[in-house]
PDB file of N, CA, C and O in Angstrom:
ATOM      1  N   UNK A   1       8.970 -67.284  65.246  1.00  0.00           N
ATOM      2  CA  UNK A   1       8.099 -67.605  64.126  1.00  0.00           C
ATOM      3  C   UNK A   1       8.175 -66.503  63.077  1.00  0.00           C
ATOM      4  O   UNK A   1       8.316 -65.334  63.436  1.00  0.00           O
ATOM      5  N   UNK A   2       8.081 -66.857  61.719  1.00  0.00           N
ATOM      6  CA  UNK A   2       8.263 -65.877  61.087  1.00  0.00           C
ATOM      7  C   UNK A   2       7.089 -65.600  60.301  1.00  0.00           C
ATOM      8  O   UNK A   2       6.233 -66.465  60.115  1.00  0.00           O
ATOM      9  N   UNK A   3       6.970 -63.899  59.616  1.00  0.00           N
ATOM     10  CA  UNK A   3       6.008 -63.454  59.336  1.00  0.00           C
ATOM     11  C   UNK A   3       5.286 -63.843  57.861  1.00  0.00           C
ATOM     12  O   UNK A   3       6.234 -63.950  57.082  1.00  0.00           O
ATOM     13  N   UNK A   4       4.346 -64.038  57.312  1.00  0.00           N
ATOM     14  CA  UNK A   4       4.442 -64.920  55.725  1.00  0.00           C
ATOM     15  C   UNK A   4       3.457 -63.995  55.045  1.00  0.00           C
ATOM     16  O   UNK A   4       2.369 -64.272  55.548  1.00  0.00           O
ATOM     17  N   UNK A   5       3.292 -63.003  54.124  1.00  0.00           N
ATOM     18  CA  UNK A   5       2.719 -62.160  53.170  1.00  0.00           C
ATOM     19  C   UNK A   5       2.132 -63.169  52.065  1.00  0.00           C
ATOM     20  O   UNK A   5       2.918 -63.878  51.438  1.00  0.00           O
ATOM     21  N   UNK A   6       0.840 -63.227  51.845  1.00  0.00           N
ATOM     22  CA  UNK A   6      -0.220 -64.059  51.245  1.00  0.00           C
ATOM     23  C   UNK A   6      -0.640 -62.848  49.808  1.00  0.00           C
ATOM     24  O   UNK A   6      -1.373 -61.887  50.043  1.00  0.00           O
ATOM     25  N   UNK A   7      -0.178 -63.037  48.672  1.00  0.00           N
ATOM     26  CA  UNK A   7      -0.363 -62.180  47.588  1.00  0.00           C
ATOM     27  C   UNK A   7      -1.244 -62.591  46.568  1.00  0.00           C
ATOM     28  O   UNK A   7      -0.657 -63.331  45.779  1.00  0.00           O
ATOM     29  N   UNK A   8      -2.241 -62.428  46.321  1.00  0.00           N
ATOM     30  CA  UNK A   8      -3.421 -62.992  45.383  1.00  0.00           C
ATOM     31  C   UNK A   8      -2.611 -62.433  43.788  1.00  0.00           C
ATOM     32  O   UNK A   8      -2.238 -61.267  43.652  1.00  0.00           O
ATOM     33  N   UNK A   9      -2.490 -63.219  42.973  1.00  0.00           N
ATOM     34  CA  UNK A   9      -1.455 -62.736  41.808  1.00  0.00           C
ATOM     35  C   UNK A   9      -2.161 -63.474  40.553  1.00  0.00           C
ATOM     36  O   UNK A   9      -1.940 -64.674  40.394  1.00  0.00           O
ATOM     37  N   UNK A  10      -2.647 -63.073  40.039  1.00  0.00           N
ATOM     38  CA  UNK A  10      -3.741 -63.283  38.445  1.00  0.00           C
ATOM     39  C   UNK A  10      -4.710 -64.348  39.121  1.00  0.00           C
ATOM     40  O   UNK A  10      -4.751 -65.375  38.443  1.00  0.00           O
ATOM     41  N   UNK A  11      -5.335 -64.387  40.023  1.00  0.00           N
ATOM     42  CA  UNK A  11      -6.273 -66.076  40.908  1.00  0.00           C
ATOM     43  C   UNK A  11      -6.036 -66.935  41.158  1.00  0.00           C
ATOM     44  O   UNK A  11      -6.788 -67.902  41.034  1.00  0.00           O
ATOM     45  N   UNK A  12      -4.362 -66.997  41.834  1.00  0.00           N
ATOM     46  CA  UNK A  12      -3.803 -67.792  42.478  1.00  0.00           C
ATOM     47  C   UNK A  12      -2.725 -67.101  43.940  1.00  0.00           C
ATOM     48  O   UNK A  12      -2.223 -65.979  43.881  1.00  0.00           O
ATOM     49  N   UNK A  13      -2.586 -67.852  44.903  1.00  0.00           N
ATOM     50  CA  UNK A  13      -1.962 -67.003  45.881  1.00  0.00           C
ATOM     51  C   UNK A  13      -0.156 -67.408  46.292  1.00  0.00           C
ATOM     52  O   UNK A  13       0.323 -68.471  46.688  1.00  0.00           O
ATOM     53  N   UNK A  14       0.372 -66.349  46.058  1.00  0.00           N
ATOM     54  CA  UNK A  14       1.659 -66.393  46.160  1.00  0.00           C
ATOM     55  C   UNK A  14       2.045 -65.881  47.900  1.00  0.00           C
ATOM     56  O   UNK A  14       1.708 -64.860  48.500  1.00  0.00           O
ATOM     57  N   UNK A  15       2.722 -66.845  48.268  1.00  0.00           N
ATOM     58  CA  UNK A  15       3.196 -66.990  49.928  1.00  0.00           C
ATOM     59  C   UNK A  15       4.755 -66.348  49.406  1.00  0.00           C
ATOM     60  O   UNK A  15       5.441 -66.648  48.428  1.00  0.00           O
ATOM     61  N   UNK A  16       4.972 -65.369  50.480  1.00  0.00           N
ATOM     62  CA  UNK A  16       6.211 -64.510  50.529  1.00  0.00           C
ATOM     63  C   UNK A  16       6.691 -64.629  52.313  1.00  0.00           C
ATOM     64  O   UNK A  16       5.850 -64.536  53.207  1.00  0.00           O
ATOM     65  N   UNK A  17       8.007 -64.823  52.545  1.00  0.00           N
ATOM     66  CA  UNK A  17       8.626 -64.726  53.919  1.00  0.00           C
ATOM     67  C   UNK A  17       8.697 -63.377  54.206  1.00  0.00           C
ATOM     68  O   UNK A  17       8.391 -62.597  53.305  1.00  0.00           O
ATOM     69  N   UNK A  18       9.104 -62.862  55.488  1.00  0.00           N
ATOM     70  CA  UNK A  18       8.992 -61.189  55.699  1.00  0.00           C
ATOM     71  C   UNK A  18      10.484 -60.762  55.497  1.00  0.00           C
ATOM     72  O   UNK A  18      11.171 -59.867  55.987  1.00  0.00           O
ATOM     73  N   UNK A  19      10.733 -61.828  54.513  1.00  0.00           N
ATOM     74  CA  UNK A  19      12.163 -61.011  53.992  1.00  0.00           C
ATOM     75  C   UNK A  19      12.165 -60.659  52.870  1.00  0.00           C
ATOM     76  O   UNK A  19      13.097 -60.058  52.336  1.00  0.00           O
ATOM     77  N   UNK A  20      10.606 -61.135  52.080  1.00  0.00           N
ATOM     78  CA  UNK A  20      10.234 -61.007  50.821  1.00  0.00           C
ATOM     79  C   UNK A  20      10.557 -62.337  49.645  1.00  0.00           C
ATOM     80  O   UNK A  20      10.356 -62.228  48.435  1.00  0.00           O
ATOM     81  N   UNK A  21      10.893 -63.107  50.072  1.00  0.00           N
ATOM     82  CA  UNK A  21      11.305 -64.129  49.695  1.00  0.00           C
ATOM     83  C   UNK A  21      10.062 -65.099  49.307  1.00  0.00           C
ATOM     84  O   UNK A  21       9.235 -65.474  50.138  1.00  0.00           O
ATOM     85  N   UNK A  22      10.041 -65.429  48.044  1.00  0.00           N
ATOM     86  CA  UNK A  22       9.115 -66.841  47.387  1.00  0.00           C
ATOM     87  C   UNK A  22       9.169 -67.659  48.353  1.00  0.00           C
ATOM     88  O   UNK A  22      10.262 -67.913  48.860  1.00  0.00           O
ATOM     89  N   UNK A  23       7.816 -68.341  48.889  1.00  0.00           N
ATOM     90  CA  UNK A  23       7.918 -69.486  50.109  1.00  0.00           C
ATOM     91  C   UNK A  23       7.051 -70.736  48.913  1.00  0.00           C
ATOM     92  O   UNK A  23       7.390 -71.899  48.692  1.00  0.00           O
ATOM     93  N   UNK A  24       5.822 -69.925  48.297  1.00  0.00           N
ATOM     94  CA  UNK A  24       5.354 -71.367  47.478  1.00  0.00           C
ATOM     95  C   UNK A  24       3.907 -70.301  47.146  1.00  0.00           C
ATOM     96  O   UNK A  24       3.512 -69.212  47.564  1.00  0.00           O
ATOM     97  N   UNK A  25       3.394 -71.402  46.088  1.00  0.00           N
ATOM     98  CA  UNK A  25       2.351 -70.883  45.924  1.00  0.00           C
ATOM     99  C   UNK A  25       1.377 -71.874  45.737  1.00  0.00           C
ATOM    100  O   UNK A  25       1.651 -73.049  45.489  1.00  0.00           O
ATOM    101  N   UNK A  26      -0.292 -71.207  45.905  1.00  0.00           N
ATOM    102  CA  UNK A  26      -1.565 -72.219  46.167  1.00  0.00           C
ATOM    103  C   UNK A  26      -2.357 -71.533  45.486  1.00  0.00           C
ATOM    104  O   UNK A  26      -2.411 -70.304  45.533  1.00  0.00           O
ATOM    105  N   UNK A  27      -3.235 -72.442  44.599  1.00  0.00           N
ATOM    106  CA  UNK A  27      -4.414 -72.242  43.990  1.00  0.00           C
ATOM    107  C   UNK A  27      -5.397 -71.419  44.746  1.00  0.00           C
ATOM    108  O   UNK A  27      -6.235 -70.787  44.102  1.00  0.00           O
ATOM    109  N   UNK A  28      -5.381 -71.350  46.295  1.00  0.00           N
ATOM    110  CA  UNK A  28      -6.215 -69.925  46.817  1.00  0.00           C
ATOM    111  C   UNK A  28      -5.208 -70.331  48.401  1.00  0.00           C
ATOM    112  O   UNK A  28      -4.278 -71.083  48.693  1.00  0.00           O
ATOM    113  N   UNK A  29      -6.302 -69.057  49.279  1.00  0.00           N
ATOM    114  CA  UNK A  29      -5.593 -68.712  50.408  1.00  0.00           C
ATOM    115  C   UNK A  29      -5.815 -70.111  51.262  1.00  0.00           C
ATOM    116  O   UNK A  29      -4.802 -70.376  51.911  1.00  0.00           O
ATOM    117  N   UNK A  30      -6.896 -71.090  51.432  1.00  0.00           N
ATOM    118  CA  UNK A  30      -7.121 -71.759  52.437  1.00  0.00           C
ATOM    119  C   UNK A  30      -5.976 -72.774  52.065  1.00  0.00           C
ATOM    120  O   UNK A  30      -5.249 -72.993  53.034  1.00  0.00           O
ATOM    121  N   UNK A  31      -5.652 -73.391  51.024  1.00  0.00           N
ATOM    122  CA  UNK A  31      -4.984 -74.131  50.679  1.00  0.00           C
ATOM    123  C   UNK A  31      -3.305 -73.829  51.052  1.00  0.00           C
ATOM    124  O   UNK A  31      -2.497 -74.593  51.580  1.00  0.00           O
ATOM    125  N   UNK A  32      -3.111 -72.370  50.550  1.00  0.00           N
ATOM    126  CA  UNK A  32      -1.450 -71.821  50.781  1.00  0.00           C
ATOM    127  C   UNK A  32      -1.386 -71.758  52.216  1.00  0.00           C
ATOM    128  O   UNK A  32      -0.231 -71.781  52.640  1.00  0.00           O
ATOM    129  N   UNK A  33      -2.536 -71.664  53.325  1.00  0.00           N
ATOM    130  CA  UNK A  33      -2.507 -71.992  54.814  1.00  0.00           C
ATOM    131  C   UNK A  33      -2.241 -73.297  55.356  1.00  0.00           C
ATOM    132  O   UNK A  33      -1.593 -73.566  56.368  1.00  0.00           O
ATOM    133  N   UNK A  34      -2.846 -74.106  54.524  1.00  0.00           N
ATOM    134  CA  UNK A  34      -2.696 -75.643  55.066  1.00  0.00           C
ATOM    135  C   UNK A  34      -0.843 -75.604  54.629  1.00  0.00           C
ATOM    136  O   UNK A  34      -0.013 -75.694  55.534  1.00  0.00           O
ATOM    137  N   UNK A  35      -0.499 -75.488  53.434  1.00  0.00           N
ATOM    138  CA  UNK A  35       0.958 -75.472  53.335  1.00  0.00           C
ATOM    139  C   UNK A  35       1.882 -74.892  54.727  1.00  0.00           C
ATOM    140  O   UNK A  35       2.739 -75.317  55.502  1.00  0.00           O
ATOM    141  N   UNK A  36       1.218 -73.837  54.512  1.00  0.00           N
ATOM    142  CA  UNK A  36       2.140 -73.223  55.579  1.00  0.00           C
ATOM    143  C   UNK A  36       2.436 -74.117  56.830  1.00  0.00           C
ATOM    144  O   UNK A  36       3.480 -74.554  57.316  1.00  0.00           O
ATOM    145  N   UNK A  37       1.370 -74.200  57.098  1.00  0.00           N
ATOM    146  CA  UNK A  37       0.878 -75.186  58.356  1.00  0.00           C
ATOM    147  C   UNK A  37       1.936 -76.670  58.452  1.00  0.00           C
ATOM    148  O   UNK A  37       2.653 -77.001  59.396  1.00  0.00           O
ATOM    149  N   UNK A  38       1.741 -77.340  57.200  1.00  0.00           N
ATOM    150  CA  UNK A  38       2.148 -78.065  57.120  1.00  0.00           C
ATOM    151  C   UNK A  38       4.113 -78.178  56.997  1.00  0.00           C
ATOM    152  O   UNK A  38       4.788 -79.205  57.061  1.00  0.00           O
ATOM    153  N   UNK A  39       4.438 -77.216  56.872  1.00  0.00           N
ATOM    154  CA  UNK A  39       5.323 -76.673  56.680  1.00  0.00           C
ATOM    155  C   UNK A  39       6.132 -76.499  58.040  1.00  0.00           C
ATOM    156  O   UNK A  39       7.209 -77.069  58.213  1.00  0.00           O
ATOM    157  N   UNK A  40       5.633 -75.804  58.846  1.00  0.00           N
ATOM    158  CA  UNK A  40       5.822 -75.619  60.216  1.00  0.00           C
ATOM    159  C   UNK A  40       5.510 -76.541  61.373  1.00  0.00           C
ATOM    160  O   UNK A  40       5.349 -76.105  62.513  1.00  0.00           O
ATOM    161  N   UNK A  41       5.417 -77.972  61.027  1.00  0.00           N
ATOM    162  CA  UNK A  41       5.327 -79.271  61.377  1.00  0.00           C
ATOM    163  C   UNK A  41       6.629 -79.934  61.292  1.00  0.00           C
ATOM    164  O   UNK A  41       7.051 -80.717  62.143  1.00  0.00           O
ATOM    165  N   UNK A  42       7.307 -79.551  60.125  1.00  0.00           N
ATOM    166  CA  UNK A  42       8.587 -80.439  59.682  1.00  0.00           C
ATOM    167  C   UNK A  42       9.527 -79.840  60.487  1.00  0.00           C
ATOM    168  O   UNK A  42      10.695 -80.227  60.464  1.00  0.00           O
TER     169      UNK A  42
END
C-alpha cells in the first residue's frame, strides 16, 4: 500500500503519492479521503 501526503494549499487539499507525485485534489480532507478510498477499490 502506498503512502499519500494530504497538503491543504490556498482551502483546498492537494493528495501527493510518497514519491511526491500529484494523485488529485478535494475541496477539503474528508472528501480527498473518500477519493482515495475510492480509488483503492478499482
Amino acid at each position: 500500500m502506498r503512502d499519500y501526503r494530504l497538503v491543504n494549499v490556498r482551502g483546498h487539499i492537494e493528495v501527493y503519492d510518497d514519491w511526491g507525485q500529484f494523485v488529485l485534489s478535494a475541496d477539503n480532507e474528508g472528501e480527498a479521503l473518500c477519493e482515495l478510498d475510492d480509488m483503492m477499490e478499482d
